[in-house]
N, CA, C and O atoms as CSV, one atom per row, in Angstrom:
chain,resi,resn,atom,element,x,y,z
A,1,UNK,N,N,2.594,-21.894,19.922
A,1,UNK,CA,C,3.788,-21.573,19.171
A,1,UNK,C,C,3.482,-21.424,17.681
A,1,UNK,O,O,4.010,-20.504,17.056
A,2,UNK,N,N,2.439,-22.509,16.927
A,2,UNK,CA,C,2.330,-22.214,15.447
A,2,UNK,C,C,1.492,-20.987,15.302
A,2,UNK,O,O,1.642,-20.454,14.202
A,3,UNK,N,N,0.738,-20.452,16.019
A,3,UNK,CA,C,0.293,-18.861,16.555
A,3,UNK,C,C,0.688,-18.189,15.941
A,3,UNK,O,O,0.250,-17.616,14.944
A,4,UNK,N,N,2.158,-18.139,16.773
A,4,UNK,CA,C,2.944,-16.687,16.653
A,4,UNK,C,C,4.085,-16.896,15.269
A,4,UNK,O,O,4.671,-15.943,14.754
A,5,UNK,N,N,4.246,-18.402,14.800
A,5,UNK,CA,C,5.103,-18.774,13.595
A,5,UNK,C,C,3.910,-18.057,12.684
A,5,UNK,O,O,4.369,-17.407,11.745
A,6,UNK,N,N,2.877,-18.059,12.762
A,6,UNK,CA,C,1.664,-18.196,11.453
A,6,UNK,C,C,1.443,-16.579,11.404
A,6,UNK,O,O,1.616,-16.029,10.316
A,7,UNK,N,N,1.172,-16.011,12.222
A,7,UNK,CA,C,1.456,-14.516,12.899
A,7,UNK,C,C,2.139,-13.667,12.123
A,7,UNK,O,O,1.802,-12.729,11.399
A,8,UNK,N,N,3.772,-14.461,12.571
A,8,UNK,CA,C,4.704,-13.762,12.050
A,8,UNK,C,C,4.963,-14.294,10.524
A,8,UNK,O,O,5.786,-13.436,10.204
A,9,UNK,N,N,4.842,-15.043,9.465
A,9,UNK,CA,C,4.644,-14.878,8.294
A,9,UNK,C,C,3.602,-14.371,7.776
A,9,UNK,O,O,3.781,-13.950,6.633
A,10,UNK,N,N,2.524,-14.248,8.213
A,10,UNK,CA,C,1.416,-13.212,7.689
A,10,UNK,C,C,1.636,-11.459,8.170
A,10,UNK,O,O,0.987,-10.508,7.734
A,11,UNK,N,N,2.670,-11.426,9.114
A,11,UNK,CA,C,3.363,-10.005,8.950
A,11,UNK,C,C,4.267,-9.575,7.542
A,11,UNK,O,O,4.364,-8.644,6.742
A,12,UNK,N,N,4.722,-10.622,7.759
A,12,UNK,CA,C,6.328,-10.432,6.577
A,12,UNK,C,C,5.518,-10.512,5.019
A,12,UNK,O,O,5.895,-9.765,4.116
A,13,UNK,N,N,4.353,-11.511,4.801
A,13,UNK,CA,C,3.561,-11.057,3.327
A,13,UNK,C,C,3.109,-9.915,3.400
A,13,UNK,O,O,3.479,-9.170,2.492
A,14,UNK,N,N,2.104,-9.278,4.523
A,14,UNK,CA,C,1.759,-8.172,4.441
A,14,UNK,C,C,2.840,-6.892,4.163
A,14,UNK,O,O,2.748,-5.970,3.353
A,15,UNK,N,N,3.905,-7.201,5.155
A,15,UNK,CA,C,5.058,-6.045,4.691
A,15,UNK,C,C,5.600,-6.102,3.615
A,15,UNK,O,O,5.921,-5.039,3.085
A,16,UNK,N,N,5.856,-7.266,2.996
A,16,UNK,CA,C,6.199,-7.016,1.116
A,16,UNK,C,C,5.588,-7.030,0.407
A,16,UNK,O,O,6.060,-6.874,-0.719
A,17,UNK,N,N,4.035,-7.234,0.558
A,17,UNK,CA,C,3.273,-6.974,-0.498
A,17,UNK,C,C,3.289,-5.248,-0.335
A,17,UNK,O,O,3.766,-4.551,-1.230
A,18,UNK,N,N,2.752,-4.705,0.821
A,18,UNK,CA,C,3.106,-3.462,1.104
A,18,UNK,C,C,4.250,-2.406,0.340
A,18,UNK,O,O,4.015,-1.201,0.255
A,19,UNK,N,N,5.084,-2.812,-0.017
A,19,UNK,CA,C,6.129,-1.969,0.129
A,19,UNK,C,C,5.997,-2.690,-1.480
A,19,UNK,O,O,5.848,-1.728,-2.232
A,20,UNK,N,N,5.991,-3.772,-2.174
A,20,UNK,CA,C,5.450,-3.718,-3.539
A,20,UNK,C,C,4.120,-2.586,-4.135
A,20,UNK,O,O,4.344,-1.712,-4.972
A,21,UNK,N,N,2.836,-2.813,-3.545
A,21,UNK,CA,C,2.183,-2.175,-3.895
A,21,UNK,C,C,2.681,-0.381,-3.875
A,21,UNK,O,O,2.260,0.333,-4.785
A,22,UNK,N,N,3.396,0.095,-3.007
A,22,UNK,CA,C,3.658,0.890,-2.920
A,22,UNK,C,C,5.036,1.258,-4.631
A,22,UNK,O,O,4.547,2.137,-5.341
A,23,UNK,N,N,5.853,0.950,-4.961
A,23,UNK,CA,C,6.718,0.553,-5.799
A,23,UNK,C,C,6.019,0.741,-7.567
A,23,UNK,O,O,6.240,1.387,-8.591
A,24,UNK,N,N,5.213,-0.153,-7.114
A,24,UNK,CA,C,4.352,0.219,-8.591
A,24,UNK,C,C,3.267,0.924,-8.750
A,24,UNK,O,O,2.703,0.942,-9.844
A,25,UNK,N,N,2.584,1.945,-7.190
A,25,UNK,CA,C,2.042,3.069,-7.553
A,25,UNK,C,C,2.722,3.934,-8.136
A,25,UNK,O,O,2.170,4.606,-9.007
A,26,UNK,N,N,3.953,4.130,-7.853
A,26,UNK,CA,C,4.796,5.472,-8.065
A,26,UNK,C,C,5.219,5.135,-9.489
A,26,UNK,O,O,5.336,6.038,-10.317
A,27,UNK,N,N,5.499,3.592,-9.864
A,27,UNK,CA,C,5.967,3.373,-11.358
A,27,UNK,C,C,4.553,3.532,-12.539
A,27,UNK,O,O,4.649,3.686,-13.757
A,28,UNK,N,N,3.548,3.457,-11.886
A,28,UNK,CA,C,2.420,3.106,-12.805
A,28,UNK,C,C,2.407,2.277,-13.703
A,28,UNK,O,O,2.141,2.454,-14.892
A,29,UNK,N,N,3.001,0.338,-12.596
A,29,UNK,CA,C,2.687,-0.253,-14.117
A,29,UNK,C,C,1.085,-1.197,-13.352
A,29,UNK,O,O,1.008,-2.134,-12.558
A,30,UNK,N,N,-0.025,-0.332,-14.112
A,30,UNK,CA,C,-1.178,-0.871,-13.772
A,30,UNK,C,C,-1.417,-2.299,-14.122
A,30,UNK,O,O,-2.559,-2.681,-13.864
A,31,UNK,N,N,-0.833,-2.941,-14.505
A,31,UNK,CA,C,-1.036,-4.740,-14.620
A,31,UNK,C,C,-0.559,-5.516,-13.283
A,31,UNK,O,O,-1.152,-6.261,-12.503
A,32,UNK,N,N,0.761,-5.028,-13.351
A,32,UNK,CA,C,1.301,-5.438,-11.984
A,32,UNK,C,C,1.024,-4.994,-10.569
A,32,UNK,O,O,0.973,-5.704,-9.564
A,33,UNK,N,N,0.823,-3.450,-10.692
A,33,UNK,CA,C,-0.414,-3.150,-9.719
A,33,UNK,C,C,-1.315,-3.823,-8.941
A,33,UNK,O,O,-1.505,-3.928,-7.729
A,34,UNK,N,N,-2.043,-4.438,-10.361
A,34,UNK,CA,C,-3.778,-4.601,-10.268
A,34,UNK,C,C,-3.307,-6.828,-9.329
A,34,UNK,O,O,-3.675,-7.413,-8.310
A,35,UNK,N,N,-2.515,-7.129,-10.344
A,35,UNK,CA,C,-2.059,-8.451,-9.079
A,35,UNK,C,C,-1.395,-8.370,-7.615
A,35,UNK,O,O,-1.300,-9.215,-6.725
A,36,UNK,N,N,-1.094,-7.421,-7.678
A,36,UNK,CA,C,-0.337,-7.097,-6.264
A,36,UNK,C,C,-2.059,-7.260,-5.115
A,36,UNK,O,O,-2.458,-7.875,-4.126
A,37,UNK,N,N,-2.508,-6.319,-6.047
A,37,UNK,CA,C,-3.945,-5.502,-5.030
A,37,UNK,C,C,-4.796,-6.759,-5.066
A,37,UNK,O,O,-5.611,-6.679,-4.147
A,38,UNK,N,N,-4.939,-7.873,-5.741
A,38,UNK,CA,C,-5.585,-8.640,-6.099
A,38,UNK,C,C,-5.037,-9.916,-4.430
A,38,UNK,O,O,-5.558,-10.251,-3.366
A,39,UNK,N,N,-4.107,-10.116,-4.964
A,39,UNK,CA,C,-3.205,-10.641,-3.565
A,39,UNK,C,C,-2.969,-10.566,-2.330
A,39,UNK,O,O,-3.001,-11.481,-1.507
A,40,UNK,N,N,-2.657,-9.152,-2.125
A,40,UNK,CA,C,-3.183,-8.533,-1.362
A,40,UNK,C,C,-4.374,-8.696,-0.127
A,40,UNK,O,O,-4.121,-8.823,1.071
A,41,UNK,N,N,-5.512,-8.662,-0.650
A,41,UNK,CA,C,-7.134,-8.952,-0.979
A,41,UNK,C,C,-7.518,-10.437,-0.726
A,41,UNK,O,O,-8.652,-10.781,-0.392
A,42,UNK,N,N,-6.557,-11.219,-0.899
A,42,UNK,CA,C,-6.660,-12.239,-0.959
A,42,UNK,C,C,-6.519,-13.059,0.652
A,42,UNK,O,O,-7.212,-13.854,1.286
A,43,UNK,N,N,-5.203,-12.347,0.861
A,43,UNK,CA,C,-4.436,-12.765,2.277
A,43,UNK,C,C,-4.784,-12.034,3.200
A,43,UNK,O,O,-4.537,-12.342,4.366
A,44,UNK,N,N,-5.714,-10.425,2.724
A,44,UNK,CA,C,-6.380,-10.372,3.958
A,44,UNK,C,C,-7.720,-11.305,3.863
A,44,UNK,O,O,-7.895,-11.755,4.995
A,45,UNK,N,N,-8.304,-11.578,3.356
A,45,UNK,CA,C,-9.728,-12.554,3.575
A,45,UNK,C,C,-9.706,-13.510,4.167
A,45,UNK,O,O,-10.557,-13.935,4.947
A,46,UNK,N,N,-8.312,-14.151,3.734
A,46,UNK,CA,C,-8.161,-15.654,4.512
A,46,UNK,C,C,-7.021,-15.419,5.598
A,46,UNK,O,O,-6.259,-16.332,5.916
A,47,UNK,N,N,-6.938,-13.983,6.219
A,47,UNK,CA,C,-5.768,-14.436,7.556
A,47,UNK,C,C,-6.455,-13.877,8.503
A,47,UNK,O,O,-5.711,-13.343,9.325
A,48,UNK,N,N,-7.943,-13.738,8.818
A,48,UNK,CA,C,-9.157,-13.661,9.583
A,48,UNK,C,C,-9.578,-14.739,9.953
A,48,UNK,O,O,-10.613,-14.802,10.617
């Protein structure tokens, strides 16, 4: 069961970081960008 709980919040970061990173390509604010992608990067390394 903590599986599919752990699962499904590492969906829901991935989908809003997603749809952030996406948000501030189109705005170009490269600071906020560059932490998104940083984060990102982060939570995929450690949700392996």
């Amino acid at each position: 069961m903590c599986t599919v709980i752990g699962n499904a919040v590492s969906y829901y970061n991935f989908a809003i970081l997603s749809r952030l990173l996406i948000k501030y390509e189109v705005s170009e604010k490269a600071e906020t960008l560059s932490i998104i992608t940083q984060t990102h990067q982060r939570l995929s390394d450690t949700s392996i």
